[in-house]
C-alpha distance (Angstrom), angle and dihedral (degrees) to the residues before:
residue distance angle dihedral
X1 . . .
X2 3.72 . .
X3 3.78 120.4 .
X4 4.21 93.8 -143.6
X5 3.76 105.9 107.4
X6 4.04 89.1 -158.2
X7 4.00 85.8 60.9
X8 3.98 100.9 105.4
X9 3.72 95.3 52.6
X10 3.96 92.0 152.6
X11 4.28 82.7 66.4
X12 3.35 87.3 60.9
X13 3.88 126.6 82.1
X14 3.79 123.8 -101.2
X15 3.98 97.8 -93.7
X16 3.67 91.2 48.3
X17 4.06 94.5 52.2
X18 4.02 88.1 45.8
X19 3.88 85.4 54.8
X20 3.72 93.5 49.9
X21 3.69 93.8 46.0
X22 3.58 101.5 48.9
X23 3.97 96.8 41.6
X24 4.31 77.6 51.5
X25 3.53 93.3 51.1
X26 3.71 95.4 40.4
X27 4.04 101.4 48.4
X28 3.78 99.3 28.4
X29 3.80 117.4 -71.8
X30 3.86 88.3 -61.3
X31 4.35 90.6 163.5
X32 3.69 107.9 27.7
X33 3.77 103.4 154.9
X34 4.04 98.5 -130.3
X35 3.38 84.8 56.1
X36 4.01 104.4 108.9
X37 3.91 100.4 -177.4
X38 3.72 127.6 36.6
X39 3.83 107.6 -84.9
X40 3.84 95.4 -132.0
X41 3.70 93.4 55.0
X42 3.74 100.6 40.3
X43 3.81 96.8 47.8
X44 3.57 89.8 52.7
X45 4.01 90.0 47.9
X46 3.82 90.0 48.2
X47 3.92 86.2 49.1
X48 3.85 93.3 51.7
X49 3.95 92.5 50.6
X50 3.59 93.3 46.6
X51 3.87 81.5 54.6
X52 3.44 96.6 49.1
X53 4.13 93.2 48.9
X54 3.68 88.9 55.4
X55 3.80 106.4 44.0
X56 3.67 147.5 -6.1
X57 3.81 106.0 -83.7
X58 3.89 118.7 -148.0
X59 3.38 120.9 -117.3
X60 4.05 93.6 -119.8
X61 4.10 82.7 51.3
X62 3.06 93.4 51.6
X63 3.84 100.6 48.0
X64 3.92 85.1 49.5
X65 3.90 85.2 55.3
X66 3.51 92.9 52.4
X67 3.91 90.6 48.4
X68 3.53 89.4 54.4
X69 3.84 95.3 53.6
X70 3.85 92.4 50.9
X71 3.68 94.4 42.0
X72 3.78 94.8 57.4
X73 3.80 92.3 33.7
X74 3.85 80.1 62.8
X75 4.08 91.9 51.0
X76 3.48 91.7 44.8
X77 3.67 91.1 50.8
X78 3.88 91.7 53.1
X79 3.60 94.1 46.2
X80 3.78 89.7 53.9
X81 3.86 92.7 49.7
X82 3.81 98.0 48.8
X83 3.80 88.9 43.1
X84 4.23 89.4 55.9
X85 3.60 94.6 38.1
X86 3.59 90.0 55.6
X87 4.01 93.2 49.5
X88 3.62 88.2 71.8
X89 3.90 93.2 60.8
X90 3.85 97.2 49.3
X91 4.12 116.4 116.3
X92 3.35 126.4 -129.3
X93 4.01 87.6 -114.4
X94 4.46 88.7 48.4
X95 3.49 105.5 148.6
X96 4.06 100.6 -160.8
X97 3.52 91.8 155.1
X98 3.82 89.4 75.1
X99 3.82 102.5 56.1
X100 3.70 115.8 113.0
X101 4.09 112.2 -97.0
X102 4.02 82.7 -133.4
X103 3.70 95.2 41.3
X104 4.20 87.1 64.0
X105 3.89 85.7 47.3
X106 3.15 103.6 63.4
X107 3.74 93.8 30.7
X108 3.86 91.8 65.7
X109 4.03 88.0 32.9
X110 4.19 79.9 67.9
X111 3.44 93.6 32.0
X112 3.92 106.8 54.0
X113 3.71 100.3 84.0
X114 3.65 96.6 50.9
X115 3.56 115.4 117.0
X116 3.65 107.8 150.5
X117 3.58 114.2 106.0
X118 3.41 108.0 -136.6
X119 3.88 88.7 39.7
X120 4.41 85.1 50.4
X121 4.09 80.3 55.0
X122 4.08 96.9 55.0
X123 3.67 86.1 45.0
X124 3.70 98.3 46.0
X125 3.78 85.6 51.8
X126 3.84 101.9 49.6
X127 4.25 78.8 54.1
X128 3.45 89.1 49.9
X129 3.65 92.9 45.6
X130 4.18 96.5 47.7
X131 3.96 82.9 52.5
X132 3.93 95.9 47.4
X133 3.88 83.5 44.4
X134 3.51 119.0 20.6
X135 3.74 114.1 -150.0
X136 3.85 97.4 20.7
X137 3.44 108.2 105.4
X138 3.86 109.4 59.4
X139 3.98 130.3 -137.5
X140 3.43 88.3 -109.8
X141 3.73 98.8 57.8
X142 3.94 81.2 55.7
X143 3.95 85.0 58.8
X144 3.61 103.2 48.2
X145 3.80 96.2 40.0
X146 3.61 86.9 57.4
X147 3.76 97.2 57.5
X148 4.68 85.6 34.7
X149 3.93 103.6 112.0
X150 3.82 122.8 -156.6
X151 3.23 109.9 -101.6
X152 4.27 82.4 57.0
X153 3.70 86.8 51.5
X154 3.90 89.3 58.4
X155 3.61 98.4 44.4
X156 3.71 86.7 50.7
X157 3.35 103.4 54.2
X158 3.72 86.5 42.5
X159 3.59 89.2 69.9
X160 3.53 102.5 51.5
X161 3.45 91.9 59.0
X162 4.03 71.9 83.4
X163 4.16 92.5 50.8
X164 3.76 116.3 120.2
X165 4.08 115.6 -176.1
X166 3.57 130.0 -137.1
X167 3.87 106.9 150.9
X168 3.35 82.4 -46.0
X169 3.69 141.4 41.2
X170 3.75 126.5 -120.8
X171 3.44 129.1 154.3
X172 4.21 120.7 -122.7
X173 4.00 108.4 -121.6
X174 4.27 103.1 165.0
X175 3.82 91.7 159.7
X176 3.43 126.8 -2.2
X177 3.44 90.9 -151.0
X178 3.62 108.9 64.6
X179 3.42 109.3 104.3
X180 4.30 91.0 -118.2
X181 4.08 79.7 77.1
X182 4.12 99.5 36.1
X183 4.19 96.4 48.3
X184 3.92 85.8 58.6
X185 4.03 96.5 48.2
X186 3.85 94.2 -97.7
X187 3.84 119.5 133.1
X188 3.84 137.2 136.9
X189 4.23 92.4 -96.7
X190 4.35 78.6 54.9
X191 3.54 91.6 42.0
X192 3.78 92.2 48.7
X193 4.05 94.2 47.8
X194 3.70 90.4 54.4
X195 4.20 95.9 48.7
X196 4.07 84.7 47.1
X197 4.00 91.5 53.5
X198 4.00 86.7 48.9
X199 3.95 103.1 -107.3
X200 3.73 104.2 106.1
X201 4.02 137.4 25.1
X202 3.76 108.6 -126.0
X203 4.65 102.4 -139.8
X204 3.86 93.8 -165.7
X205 3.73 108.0 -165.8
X206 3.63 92.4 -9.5
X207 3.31 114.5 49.0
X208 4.26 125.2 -176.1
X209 4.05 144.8 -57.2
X210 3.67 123.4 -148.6
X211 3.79 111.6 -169.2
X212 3.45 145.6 158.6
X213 3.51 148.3 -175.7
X214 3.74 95.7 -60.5
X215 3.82 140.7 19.7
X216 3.73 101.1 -100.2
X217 4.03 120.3 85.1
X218 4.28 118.2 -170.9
X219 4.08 95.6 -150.2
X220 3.54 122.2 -172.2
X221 3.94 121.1 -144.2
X222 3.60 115.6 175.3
X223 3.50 106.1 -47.8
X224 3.79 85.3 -32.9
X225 4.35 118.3 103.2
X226 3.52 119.7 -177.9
X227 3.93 125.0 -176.4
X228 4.03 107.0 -125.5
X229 3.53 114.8 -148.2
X230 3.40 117.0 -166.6
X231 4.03 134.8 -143.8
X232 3.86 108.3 -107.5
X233 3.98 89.6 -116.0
X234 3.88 92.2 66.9
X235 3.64 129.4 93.9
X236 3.84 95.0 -172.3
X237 4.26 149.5 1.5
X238 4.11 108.1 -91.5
X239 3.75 98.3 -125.1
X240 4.10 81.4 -176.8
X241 3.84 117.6 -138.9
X242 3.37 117.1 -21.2
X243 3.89 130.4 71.1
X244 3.54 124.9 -177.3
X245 4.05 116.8 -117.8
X246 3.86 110.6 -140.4
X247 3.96 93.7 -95.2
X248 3.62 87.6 42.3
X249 4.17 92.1 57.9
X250 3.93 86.6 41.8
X251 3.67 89.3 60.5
X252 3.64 105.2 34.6
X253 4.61 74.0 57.9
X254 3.54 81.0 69.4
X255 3.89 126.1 14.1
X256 3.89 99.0 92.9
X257 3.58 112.7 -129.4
X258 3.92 132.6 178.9
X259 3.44 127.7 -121.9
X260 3.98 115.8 -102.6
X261 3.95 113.4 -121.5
X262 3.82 108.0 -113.9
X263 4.06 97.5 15.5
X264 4.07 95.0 108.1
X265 3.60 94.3 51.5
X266 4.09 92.6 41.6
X267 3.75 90.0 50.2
X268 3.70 90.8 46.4
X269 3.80 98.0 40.3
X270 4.06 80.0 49.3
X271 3.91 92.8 55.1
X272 3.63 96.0 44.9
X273 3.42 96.3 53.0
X274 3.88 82.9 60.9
X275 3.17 91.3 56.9
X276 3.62 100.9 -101.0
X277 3.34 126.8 163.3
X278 3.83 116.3 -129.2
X279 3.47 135.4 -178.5
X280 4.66 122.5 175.6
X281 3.83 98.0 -137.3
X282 4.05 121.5 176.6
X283 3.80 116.8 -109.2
X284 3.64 92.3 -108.6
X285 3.78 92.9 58.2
């Protein structure tokens, strides 16, 4: 029995086996289903033989062979595990078949020496996500997530336990003192980290405006959406001091936070106290 776990594609539904066949066709053929061993290690077996037959290999050779084979057996086995944990995640309406052949190359080209779980899980969903919605998650979000360590990861995701959505998503930071920030790991020296490393813009004193062409906002918290009204004497909703960079609202797409205890009705207390007008309404409204 084969030790690929992408092997019985046909078991899968049709989203899944589009996924599998494109990624194949685009980085080499990597989960061909008459394949019985992965292709990494068993070209680079079939290389050392044919090495062997034809001349005496050293023995530093052939330890560097044998390095080889369990290096890429390792990148082949991340590959695989991203690629399944990402099936999961797929919509009925995934449209795989769309994504760029060089898009999935350099995705797994970032991807391959991921091992970490949780890291496998944020990668599996930005493949999930570029299948779901092809053209969404930018080359460049590839790039930096591939350089993002863990502990950046966690901080991140911290902070969008704080993310509303409008037709965008941006995260509510009034003052990151008050301890409904600090008991979840979010402070100004955080906050500062993650605008150096290129995922949020740091507002100081002055924070940011979101507006648009009227004075009522639909904002999404959670499960929760309010309609914003605004006074007549504002041009746009305070959002406070954080603004998501474009890798930042790629990720926060993706990353999977939980919603913080107390946040809706702080935010809304907050608004109301400006003299906002706000009204729960169901999605379908």
């Amino acid at each position: 029995m084969s030790d690929n776990p992408l092997i019985n594609i046909g078991e899968l539904s049709k989203p899944a086996t589009v996924l599998i066949e494109k990624i194949s066709d685009a980085i080499g053929g990597v989960f061909k289903p008459y394949q019985i061993k992965r292709i990494a290690k068993a070209e680079a077996e079939a290389s050392l033989i044919r090495t062997k037959a034809e001349i005496e290999i050293s023995q530093i050779t052939q330890r560097a062979m044998h390095r080889f084979i369990e290096e890429e057996t390792k990148k082949q086995n991340n590959i695989e595990e991203i690629t399944q944990k990402a099936i999961p995640k797929l919509s009925d309406n995934s449209k795989p078949e769309n994504i760029e052949n060089d898009w999935i190359s350099n995705f797994f080209d970032k991807c391959r020496l991921i091992s970490d779980q949780e890291m496998q899980d944020l990668w599996a969903s930005i493949l999930s996500e570029e299948a779901n919605h092809p053209n969404s998650i930018s080359k460049r979000t590839i790039n930096f997530l591939s350089t993002m360590d863990k502990i950046d990861a966690q901080r991140f995701t911290l902070l969008c336990k704080f993310c509303w959505i409008t037709d965008m998503i941006f995260p509510i930071i009034l003052n990151p003192e008050n301890d409904i920030y600090n008991k979840n790991g979010i402070g100004f020296g955080v906050l500062k980290h993650l605008e150096s490393i290129g995922l949020i813009s740091y507002g100081d004193k002055e924070g940011f405006n979101i507006s648009n062409n009227s004075n009522k906002f639909v904002a999404h918290y959670f499960g929760k959406t309010v309609l914003i009204t605004l006074p007549q004497n504002y041009t746009g909703l305070y959002i406070g001091l954080v603004f998501l960079t474009r890798v930042g609202q790629d990720l926060a797409r993706i990353c999977n936070p939980t919603p913080e205890n107390d946040f809706y009705d702080y935010i809304i207390n907050h608004w109301e106290k400006n003299g906002f007008e706000i009204k729960e309404i169901s999605i379908d409204q």
